[in-house]
N, C-alpha and C positions, 0 to 999 in steps of 0.2 A: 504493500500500500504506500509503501514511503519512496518507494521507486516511480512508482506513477503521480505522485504527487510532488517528487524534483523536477519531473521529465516533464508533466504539465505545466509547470510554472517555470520551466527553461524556454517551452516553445511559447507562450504569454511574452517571456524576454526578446526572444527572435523575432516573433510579428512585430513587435511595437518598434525593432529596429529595421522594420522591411527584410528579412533575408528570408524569413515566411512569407508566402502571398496566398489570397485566394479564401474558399474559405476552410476554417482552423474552430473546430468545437472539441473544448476543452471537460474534461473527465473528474478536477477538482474537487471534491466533496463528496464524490459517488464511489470511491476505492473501493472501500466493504463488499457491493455489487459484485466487482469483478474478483476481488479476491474469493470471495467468500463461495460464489458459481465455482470458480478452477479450481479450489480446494474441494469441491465435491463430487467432481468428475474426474474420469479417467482421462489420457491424456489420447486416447483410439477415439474420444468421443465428440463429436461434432458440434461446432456452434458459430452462428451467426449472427451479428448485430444491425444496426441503424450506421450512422453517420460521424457517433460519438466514440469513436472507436480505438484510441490508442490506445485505452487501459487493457483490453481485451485483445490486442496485437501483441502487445508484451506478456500477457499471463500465458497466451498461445505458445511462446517459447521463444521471439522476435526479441533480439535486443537493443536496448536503447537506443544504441550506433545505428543501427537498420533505420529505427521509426523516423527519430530525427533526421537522419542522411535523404529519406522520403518524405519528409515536409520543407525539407529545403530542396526539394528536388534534382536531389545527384545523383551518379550512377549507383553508389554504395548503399541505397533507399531499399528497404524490403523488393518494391516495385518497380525498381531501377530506377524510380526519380520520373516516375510515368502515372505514379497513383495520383500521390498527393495524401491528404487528411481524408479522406471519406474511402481511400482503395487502398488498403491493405490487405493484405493474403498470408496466412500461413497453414500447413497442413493441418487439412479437420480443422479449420478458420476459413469460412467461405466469404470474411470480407466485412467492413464498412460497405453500407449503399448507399446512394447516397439520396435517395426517391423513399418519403417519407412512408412507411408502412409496407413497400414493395416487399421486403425481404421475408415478411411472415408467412407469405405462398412459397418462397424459396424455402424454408425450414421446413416447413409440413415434405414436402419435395424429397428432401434429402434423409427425411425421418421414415416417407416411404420408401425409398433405396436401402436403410437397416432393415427395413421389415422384410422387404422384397428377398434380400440377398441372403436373409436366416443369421445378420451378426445380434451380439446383444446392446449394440452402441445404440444411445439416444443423442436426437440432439437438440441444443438450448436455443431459440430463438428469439431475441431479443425486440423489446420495440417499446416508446416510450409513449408518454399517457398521451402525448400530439395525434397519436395517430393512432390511440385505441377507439376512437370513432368511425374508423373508417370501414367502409363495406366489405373491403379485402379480406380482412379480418377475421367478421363473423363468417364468409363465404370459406374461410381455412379452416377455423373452429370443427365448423359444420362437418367438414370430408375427416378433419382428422378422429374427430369422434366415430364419426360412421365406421372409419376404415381402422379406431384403436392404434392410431400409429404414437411412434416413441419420442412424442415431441413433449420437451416442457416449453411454454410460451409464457414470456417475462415479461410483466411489466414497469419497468422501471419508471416507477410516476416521482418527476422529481418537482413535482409541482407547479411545473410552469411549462406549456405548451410555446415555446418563442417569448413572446412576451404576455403571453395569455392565462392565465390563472386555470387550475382544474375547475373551480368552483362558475366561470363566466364559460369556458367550452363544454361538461360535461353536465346533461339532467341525474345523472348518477356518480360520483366518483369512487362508489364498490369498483374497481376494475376486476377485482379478483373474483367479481360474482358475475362479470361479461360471459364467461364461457357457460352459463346458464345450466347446461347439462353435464360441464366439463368442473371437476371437482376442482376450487382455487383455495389458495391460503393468502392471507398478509401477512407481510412478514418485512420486518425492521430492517429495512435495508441500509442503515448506520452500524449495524453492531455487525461486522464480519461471523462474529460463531453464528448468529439467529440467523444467518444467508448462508453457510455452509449447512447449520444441520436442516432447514427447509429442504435444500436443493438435494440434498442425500437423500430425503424423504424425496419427492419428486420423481429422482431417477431411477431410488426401489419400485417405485408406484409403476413406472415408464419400461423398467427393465422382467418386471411381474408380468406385463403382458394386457395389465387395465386400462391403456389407450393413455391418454391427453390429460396433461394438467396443468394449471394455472399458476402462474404466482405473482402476486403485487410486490415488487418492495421499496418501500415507502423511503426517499432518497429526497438529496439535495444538491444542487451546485451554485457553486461559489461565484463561478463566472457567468457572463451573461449567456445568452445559448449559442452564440460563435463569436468569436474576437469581434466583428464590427458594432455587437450590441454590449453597450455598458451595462444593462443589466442592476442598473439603478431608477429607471423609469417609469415600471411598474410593478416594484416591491424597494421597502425601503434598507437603506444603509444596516439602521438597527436590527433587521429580520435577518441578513447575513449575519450581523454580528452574534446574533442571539443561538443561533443556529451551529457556527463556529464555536462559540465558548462551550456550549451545554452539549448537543450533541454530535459533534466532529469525530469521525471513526477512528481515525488516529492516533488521536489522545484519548478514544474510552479504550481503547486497548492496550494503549499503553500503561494507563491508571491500571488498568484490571494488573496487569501484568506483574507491574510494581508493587499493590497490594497484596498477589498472592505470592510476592517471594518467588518469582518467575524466572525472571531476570535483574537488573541492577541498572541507575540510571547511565550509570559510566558504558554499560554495553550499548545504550540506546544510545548515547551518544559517539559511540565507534561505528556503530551502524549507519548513524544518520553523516558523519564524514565519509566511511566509504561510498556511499550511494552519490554523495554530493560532487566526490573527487569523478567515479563511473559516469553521472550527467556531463559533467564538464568535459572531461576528453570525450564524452558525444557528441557533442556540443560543437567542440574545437573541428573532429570530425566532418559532421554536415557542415562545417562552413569552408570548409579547406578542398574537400574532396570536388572534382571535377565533374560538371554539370555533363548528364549525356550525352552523344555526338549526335546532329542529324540524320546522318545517317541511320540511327537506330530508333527513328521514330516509330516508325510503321512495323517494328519487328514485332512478332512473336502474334499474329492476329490471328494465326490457326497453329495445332501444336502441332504438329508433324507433317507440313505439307511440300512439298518443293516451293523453292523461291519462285514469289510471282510480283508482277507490276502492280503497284497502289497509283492508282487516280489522283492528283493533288488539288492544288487549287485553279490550278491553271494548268492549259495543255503542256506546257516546255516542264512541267515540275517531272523530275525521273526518283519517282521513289518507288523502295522493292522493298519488301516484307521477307523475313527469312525467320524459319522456325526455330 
């Protein structure tokens, strides 16, 4: 969690000096989430997110060096400096999307290819309370109940649809009672253990063979919903601040940790330098390392095809795609 939350507030430092462009939606406050999901699945087991995606490239197994090197868009980028903040890949990580609710058809998808193929893998499909209204949605619900496939479908309601309130976009904000047929739980998504041991429950449920299930967990971010929004406009200063002192993942797990004679605060503090020194030569990294050649634009657009001629913008453009 303390690695995503260096690495978030490193790429905050890079947009505000331009070496990030485009858009950049930052993961701050919501760690628990991601930690809390990967600690409870196996590492054979599938999951795909929204647009908010770096904390869940790194728990995938992508390192810092990679994420960064791919939001400053160089060759050493997961993506080769091709994605960006919303396309990253890593195996069994089908990705940021970056089309708000799109990717919950794609999970049901991919949870029908476990079922299809006879593995015991489920997979987590992510999507956040913006886009728990939408038709896509209930229309995936629907098949994956029918067909009992090995999907848990996450709500990550961080309380704010862009800059829109649950309470002003939703007549219900139960998200975790949307799947109507489909068993949901709520579940504290600040406290990492109460999102690890949900999601174990989940995947037993998932891996039993009982079809589809639900989970809300109830999250926050710090930042606005991508670099270009301050995220002060329609919630105030104090609500972050309030939000940060009392229930910040970070520091309840720390507390807890300290409280039961866990660890010691001189370890948290070896911890939180190593992690700091690991951002920074990522950091140094994505800025140093060599932006991709043109040539390699148009590469990789089918995986195994012979080299063929891409269209550009103009007839004289000669560009070739190579697998």
């Amino acid at each position: 969690m303390q690695t995503v939350r260096r690495m978030e507030l490193k790429a905050d430092q890079l947009y505000k000096q331009k070496i990030i462009r485009g858009f950049c939606h930052l993961y701050d406050g919501q760690e628990a989430c991601a930690a809390g999901i990967e600690a409870a699945i196996r590492p054979s087991d599938h999951l795909i997110t929204a647009y908010r995606a770096h904390a869940f490239t790194y728990t995938r197994g992508v390192s810092v060096k990679k994420i960064l090197a791919e939001l400053t868009g160089r060759k050493g980028g997961v993506a080769k400096g091709k994605g960006g903040s919303m396309h990253m890949y890593a195996p069994h990580f089908y990705g940021g999307n970056g089309i708000v609710g799109a990717q919950v058809p794609l999970g049901a998808g991919i949870a029908l290819a476990c079922q299809y193929t006879g593995t015991d893998q489920v997979c987590v499909t992510l999507y956040g309370d913006g886009a728990a209204n939408q038709g896509q949605i209930f229309e995936t619900f629907n098949m994956a109940a029918l067909w009992k496939l090995p999907v848990i479908f996450v709500c990550e309601n961080n309380q704010y649809g862009m800059g829109t309130s649950v309470e002003r976009a939703a007549a219900s904000t139960d998200y975790y009672r949307r799947g109507d047929f489909i068993p949901g739980l709520r579940v504290d998504g600040m406290d990492v253990l109460c999102v690890r041991e949900a999601t174990r429950f989940a995947a037993d449920h998932c891996r039993a063979g009982k079809g589809p299930i639900l989970m809300e967990l109830q999250t926050y971010r710090y930042h606005g919903h991508s670099m270009s929004d301050p995220g002060v406009s329609y919630r105030t200063r104090e609500e972050i601040q309030e939000v940060r002192s009392k229930s910040d993942p970070i520091s309840m797990l720390r507390d807890r940790m300290l409280g039961a004679n866990m660890a010691s605060a001189d370890e948290f503090k070896e911890l939180d330098s190593e992690i700091r020194k690991e951002v920074e030569e990522a950091a140094q990294f994505s800025t140093s390392d060599p932006e991709p050649p043109l040539d390699d634009l148009c590469n990789h657009i089918y995986h195994n095809d012979a080299p063929l001629d891409v269209r550009g913008t103009h007839p004289w453009s000669k560009l070739k795609s190579v697998s």
